[in-house]
C-alpha positions as CSV (number, residue, x, y, z in Angstrom):
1,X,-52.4,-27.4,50.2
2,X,-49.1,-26.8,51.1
3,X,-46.8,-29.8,52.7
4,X,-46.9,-29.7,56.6
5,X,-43.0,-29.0,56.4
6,X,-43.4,-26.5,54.5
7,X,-45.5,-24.8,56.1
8,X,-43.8,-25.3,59.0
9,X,-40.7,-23.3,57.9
10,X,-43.2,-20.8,56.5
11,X,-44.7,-20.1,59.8
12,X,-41.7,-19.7,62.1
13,X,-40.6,-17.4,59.0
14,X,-43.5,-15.1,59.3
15,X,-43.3,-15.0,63.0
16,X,-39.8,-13.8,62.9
17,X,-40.5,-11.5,60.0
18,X,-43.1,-10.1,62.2
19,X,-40.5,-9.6,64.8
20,X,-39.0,-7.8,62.6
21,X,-40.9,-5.4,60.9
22,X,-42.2,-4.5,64.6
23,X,-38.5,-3.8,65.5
24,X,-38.8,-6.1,68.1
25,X,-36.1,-7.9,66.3
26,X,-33.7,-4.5,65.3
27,X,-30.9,-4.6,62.1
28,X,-27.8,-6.3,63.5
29,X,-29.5,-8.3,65.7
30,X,-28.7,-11.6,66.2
31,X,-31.0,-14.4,66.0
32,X,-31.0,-17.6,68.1
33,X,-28.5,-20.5,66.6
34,X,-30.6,-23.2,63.9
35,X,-30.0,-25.6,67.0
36,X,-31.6,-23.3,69.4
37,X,-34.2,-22.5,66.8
38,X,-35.0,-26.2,66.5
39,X,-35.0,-26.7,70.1
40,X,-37.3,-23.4,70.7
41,X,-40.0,-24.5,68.1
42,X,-40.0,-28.2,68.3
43,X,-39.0,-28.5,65.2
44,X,-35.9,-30.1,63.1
45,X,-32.7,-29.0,62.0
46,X,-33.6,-29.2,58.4
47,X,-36.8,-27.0,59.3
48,X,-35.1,-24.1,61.0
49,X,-32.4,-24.0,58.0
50,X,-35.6,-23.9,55.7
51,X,-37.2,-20.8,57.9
52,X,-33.6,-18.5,57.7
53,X,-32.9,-19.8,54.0
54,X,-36.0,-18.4,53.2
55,X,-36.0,-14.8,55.4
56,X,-32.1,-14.7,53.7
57,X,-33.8,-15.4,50.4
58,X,-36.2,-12.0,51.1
59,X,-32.9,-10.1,52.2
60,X,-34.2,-9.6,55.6
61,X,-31.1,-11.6,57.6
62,X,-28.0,-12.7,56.8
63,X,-25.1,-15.3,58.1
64,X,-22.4,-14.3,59.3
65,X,-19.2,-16.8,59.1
66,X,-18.9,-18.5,62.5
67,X,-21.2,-15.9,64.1
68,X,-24.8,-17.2,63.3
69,X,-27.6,-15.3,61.3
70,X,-28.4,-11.6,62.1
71,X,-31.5,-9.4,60.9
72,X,-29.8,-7.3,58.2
73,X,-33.5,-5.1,57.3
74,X,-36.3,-4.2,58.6
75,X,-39.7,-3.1,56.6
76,X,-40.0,0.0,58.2
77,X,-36.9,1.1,56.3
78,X,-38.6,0.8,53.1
79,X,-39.5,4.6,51.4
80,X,-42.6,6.1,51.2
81,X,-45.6,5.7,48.9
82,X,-45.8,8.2,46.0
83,X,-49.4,10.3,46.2
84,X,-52.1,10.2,43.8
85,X,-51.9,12.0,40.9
86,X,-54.1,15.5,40.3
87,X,-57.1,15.1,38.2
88,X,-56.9,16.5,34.2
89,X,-58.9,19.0,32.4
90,X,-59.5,17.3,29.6
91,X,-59.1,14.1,27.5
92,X,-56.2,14.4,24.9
93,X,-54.3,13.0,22.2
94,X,-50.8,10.8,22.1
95,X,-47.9,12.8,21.9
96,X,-45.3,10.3,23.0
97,X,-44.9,7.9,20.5
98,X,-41.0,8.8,19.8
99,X,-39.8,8.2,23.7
100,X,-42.3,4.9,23.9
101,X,-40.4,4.0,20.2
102,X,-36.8,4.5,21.9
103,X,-37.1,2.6,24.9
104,X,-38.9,-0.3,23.1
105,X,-35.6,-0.5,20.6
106,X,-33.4,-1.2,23.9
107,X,-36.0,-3.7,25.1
108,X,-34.5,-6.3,22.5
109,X,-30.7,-5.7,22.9
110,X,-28.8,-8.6,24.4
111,X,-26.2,-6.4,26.4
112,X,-28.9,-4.2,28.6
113,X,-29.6,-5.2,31.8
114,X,-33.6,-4.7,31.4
115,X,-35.3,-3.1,34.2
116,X,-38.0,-2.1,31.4
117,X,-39.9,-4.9,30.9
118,X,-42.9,-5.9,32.7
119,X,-42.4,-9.7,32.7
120,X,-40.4,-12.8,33.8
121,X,-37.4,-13.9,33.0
122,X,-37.7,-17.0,31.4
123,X,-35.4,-18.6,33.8
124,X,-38.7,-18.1,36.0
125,X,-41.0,-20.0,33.2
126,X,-41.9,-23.3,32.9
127,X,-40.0,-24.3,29.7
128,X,-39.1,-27.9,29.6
129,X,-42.8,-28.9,30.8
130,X,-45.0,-26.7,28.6
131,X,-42.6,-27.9,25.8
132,X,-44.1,-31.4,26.7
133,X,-47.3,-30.4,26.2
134,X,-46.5,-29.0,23.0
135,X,-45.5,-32.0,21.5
136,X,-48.5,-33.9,23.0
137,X,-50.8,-31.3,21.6
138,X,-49.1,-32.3,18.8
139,X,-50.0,-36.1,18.6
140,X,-53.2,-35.6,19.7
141,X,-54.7,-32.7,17.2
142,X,-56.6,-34.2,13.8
143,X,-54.1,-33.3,11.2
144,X,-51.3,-32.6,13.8
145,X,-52.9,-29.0,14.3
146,X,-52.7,-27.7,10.5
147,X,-56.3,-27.2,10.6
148,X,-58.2,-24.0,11.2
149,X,-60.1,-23.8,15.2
150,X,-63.3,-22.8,15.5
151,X,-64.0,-19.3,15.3
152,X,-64.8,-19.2,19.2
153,X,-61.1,-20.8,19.7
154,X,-60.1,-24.3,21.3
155,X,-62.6,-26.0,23.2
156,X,-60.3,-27.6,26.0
157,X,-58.5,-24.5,26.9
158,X,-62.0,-22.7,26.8
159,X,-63.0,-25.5,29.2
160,X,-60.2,-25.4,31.9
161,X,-60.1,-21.2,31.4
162,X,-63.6,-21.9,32.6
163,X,-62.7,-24.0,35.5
164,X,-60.1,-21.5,36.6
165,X,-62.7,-19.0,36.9
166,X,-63.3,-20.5,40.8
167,X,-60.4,-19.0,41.8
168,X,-61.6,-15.3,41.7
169,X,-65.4,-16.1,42.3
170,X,-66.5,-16.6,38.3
171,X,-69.3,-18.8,37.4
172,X,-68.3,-18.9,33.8
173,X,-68.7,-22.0,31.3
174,X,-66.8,-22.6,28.0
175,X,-69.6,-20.9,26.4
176,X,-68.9,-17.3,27.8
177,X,-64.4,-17.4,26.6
178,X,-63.5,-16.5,23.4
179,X,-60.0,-17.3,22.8
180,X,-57.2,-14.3,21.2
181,X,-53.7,-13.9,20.3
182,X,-52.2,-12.7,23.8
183,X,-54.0,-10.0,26.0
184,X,-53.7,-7.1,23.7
185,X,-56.1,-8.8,21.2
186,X,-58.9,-9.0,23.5
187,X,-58.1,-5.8,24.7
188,X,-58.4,-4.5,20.8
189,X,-61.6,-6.8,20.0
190,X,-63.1,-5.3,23.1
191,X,-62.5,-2.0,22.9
192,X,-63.7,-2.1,19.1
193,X,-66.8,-4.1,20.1
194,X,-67.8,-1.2,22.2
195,X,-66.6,2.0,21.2
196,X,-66.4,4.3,17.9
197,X,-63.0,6.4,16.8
198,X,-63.6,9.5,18.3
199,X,-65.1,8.2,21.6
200,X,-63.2,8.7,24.8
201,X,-62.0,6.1,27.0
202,X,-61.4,6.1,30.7
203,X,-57.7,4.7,31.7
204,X,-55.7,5.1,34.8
205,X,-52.8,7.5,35.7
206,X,-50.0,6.8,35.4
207,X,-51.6,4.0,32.7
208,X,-49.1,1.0,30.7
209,X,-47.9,2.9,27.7
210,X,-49.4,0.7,25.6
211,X,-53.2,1.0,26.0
212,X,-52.1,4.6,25.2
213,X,-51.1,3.4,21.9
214,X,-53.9,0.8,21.7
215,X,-56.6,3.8,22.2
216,X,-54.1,6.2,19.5
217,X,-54.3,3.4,16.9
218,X,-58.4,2.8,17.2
219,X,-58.7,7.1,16.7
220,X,-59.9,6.6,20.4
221,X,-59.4,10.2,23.0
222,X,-58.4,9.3,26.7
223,X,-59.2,10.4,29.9
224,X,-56.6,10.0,32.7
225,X,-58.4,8.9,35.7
226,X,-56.4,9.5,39.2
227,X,-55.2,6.5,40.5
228,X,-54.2,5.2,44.2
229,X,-50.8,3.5,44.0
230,X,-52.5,1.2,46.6
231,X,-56.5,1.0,46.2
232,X,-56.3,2.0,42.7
233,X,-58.8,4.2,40.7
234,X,-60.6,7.5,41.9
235,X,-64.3,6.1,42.3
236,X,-65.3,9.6,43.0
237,X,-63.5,11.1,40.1
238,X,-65.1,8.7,37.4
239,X,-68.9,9.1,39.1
240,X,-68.7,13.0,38.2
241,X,-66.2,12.7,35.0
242,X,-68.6,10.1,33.3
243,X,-71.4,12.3,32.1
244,X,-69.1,15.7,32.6
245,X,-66.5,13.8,29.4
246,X,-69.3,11.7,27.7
247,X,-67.4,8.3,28.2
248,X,-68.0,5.4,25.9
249,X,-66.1,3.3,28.0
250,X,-63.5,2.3,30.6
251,X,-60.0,0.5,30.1
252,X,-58.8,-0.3,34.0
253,X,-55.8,-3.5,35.4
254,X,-57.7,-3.6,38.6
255,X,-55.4,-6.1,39.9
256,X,-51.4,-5.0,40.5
257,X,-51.7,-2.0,37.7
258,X,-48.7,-1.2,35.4
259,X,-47.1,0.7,37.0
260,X,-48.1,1.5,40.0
261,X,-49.3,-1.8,40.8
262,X,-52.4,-0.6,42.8
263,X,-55.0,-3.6,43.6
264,X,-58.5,-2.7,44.2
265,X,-60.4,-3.6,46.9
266,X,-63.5,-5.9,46.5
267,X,-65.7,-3.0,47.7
268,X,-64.2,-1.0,45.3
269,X,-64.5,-3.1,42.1
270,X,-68.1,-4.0,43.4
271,X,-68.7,-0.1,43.7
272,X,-66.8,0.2,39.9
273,X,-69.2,-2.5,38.2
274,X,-72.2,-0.1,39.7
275,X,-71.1,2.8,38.2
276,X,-70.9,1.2,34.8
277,X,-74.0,-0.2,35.2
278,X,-75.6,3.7,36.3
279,X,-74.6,4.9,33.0
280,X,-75.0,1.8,30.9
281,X,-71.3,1.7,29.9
282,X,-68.6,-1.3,29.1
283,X,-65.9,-2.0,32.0
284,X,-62.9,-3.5,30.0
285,X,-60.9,-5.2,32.3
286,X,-57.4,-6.4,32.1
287,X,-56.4,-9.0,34.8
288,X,-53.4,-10.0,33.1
289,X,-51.4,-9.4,36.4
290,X,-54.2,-11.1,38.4
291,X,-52.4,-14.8,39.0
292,X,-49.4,-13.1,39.9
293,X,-50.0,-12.4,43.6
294,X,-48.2,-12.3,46.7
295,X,-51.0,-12.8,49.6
296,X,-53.0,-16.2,50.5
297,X,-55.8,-15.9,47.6
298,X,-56.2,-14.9,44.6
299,X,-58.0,-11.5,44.0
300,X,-61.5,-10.9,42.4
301,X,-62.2,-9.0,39.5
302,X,-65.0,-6.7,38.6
303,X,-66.7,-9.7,36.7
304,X,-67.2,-11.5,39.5
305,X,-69.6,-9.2,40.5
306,X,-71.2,-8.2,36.6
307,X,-74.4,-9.9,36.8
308,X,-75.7,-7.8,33.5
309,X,-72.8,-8.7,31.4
310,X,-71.1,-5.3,31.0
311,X,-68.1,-6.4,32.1
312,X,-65.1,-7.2,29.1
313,X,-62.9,-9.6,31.1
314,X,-59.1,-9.7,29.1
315,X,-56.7,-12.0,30.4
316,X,-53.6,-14.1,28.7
317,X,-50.7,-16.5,30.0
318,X,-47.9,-14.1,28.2
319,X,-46.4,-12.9,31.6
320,X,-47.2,-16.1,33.8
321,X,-46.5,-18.8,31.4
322,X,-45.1,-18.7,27.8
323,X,-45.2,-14.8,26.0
324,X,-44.2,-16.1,22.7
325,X,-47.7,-18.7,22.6
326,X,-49.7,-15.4,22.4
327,X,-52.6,-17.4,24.3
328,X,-55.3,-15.2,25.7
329,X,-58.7,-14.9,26.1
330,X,-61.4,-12.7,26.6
331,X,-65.2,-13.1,29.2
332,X,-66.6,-10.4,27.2
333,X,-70.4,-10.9,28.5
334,X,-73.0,-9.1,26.6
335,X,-70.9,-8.1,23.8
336,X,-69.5,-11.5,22.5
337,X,-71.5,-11.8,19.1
338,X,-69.7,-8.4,18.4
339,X,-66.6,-9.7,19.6
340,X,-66.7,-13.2,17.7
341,X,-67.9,-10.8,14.6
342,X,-64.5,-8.7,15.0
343,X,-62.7,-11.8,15.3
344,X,-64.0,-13.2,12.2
345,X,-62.9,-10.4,10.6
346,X,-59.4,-9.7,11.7
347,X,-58.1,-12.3,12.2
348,X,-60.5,-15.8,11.7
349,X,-59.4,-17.8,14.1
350,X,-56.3,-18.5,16.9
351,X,-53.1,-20.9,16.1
352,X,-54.1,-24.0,16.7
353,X,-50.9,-25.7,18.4
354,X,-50.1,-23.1,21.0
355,X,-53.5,-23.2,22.5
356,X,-54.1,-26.6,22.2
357,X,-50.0,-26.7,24.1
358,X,-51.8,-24.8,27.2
359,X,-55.0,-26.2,27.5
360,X,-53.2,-30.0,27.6
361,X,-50.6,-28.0,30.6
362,X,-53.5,-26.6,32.0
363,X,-55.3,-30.1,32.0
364,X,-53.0,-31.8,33.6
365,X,-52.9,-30.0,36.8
366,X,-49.1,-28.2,35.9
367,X,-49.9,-24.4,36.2
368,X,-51.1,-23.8,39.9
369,X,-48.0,-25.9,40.5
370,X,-45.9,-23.5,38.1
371,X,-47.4,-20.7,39.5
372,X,-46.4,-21.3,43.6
373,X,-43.0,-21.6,42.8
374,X,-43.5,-18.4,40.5
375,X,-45.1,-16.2,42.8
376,X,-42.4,-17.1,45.8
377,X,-39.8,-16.0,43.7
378,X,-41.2,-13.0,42.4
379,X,-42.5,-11.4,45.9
380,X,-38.8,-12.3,47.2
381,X,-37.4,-10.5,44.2
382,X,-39.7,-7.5,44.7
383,X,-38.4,-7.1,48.7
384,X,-34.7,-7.1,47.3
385,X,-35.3,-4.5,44.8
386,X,-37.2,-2.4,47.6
387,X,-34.1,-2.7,49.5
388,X,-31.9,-2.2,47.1
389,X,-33.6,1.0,46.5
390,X,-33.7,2.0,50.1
391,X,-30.2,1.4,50.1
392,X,-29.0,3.2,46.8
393,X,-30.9,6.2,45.6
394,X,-31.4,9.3,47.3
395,X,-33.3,9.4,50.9
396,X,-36.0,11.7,49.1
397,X,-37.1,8.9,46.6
398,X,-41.0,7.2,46.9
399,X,-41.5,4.0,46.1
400,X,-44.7,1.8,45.5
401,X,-44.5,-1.7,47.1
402,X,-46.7,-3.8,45.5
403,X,-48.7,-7.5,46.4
404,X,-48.3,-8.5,42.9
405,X,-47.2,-8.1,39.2
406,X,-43.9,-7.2,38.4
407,X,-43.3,-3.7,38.7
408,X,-42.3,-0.8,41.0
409,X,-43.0,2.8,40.7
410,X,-40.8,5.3,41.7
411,X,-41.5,8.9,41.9
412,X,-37.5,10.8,42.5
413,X,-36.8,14.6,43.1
414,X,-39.1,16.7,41.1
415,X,-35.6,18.3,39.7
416,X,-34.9,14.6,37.9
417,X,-35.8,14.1,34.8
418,X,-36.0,10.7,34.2
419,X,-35.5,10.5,30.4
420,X,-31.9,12.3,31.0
421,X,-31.5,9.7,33.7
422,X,-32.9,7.1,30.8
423,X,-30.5,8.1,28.3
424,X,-27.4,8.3,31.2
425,X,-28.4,4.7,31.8
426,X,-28.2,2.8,28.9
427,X,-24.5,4.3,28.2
428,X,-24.0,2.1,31.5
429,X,-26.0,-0.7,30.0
430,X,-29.3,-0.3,32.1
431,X,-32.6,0.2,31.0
432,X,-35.8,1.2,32.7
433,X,-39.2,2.7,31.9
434,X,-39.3,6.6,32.4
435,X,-42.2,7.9,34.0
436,X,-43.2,10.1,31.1
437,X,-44.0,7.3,28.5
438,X,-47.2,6.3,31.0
439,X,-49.5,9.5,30.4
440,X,-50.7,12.2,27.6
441,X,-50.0,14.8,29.7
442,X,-46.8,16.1,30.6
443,X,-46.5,14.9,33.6
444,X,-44.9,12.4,35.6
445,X,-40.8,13.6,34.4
446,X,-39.6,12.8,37.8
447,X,-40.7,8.8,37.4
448,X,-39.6,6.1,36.5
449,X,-41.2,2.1,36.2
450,X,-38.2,-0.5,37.5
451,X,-39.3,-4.3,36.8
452,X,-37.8,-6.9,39.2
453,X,-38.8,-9.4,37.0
454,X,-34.8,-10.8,36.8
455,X,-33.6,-13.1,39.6
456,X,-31.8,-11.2,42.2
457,X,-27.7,-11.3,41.4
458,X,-25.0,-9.0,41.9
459,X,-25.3,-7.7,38.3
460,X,-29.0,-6.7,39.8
461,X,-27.6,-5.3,42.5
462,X,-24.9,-3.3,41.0
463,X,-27.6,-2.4,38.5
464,X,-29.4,-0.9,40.5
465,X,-26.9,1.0,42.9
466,X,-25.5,2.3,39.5
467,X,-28.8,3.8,39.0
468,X,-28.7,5.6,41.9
469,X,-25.3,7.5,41.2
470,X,-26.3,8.3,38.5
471,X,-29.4,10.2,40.0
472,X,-26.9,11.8,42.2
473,X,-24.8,13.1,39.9
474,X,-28.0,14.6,38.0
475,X,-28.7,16.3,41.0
476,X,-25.4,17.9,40.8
């Protein structure tokens, strides 16, 4: 529960913001004086600061010196949503290995402002504390965690990823997790439990570039499934292109997708788990974005409502807690002997420290804390980059805006080619995710993935308006 200060702030905040996304309140208005405010709502001096701290935070007003605060954006200024894609032929091989190649070499460099990568910055993680935990992991663990875990992984963080499970509607018990090296490796054991090379999968479009390389590596063919950049997968499309491809299996993020960040609605994964369940096929489903969300609750998944065990839930703390602990985890229902088989195989068992690091964070109550403070920053962030891109690029450009994740999809001028714009870019020191690394097809030129996972600053800013020339003078 939040303090009752807090939320104090927070609700004359979302009354003004209301104000002014109706236009009630219009840009360059000016808003009543923190003593006024105070006076008005009954509240403090310290609580009205709070309430325009945080609507300047957001980049919705701004002081003025000696003049008072003034509404300096409004919502409705925000661009449009790009449309769904159109439906493909046919499933088809990777062709874009080279691009994906290129733009992961500039991930790493030191000089690149990084509008590529789909994560935090770890200014925004929890260092110092999960370090703690680390060490007390540490003292705790027979043989100071040299040993070999059990197959299944470690039973504490098994036990609280149970618990967590209340939070999007899962009645799941330590029994029902196996534990894997980040997200990708229960995305791998899954998709290996359930399919043979040569099948084809099901993925969305635009889909993250690298379940295209996941499905490329297993000798797996893909189906690009239209996808809502709001309500997410074509339900309609996948009914009739089930039987019409022969698919083994579907690969979906049904909450905040990369790129487009689409969530699905609870009607909609309930109506997704049915389909699987017509056809007698797996649902793999990767909620790594799913604690990262921007409304009052967390969202379900499709396991909540997978009452035959067809569902493959993936999930992993890589983008909300520590990346480089390559915890993750995997509810894959039905299909865990074949997954503990595979894991046997590949890999034997998970690094003991690491895991045992997040189930003792996890334990003591430190990640929903983490994970407020997280997700405040990160929405605020995400509203600045909107603006910033309402501001900058051309008045033609479509932009997703997103309740969660870390991403924004933008879809420019179909005359932009946003590899040109790619390779323009990082001779400025900027790097983002062109549109065409996210399908088979050749499609998507004109887009481009920008992360607002770096606090906003002026470099940001800057960033981004430099991005924007640049589109202009591409234009010619």
């Amino acid at each position: 529960m939040l303090k009752t200060a807090e939320h104090l702030y927070l609700q004359i905040a979302d009354r003004i913001e209301q104000l002014i996304e109706k236009e009630v309140l219009k840009i360059g208005d000016k808003l009543p004086s923190v003593r006024m405010l105070s006076k008005e709502q009954g509240v403090s001096l310290s609580t009205a600061f709070q309430a325009y701290y945080h609507l300047e935070a957001k980049g919705l007003i701004e002081p003025r010196p000696k003049s008072g605060y003034y509404v300096r954006f409004s919502p409705r200024k925000l661009r449009d949503i790009p449309k769904t894609c159109e439906p493909v032929k046919k499933a088809a091989e990777v062709t874009v290995h080279e691009m994906i190649d290129r733009v992961f070499a500039h991930m790493a460099a030191d000089n690149v402002l990084k509008f590529s990568i789909a994560a935090a910055a770890d200014s925004l993680l929890p260092a110092a504390k999960i370090s703690k935990s680390m060490v007390q992991a540490l003292r705790n663990m027979p043989g100071n965690g040299i040993g070999y875990e059990s197959i299944q992984g470690n039973l504490q963080l098994r036990r609280q990823i149970a618990r967590m499970s209340i939070l999007w509607g899962g009645v799941v018990s330590e029994e029902d997790v196996v534990t894997t090296n980040g997200c990708t490796d229960a995305l791998t054991l899954s998709l290996c439990a359930v399919t043979q090379p040569g099948d084809t999968i099901a993925l969305e479009s635009p889909s993250y570039y690298g379940s295209l390389q996941l499905a490329a590596s297993l000798g797996l063919k893909v189906l690009e499934v239209p996808t809502n950049p709001v309500t997410g997968v074509d339900l309609d499309y996948l009914d009739k292109a089930i039987p019409r491809h022969n698919i083994k299996a579907c690969l979906f993020v049904t909450n905040f997708n990369n790129p487009l960040g689409s969530c699905m609605p609870d009607t909609h994964k309930r109506e997704l788990v049915r389909i699987h369940e017509k056809y007698g096929i797996p649902l793999i489903e990767d909620d790594i974005y799913g604690d990262i969300y921007f409304g009052r609750e967390r969202p379900a998944l499709c396991k909540t409502f997978d009452e035959s065990g067809i569902v493959l839930a993936c999930n992993s703390f890589s983008k909300s807690l520590a990346p480089g602990y390559r915890v993750g985890w995997t509810l894959p229902g039905r299909y865990k002997e074949k997954v503990l088989r595979l894991k046997r195989n590949h890999s034997i068992a998970c690094a003991s420290l690491p895991h045992a690091a997040v189930a003792h964070f996890l334990e003591n109550g430190r990640y929903e804390h983490h994970l407020r403070s997280m997700r405040k920053q990160l929405h605020t962030q995400s509203l600045r980059y909107l603006q910033a891109v309402a501001d900058y690029f051309p008045e033609d450009t479509l932009v997703t805006r997103p309740m969660g994740g870390f991403v924004l999809w933008l879809a420019l001028n179909e005359n932009i080619n946003t590899y040109e714009l790619y390779e323009l870019a990082l001779k400025n020191r900027i790097s983002f995710a062109p549109g065409r690394i996210f399908s088979l097809q050749d499609r998507y030129r004109n887009c481009m993935r920008l992360s607002y996972g770096n606090p906003w600053s002026k470099q940001v800013e800057e960033g981004i308006k430099t991005l924007g020339k640049l589109i202009r003078k591409l234009r010619g």
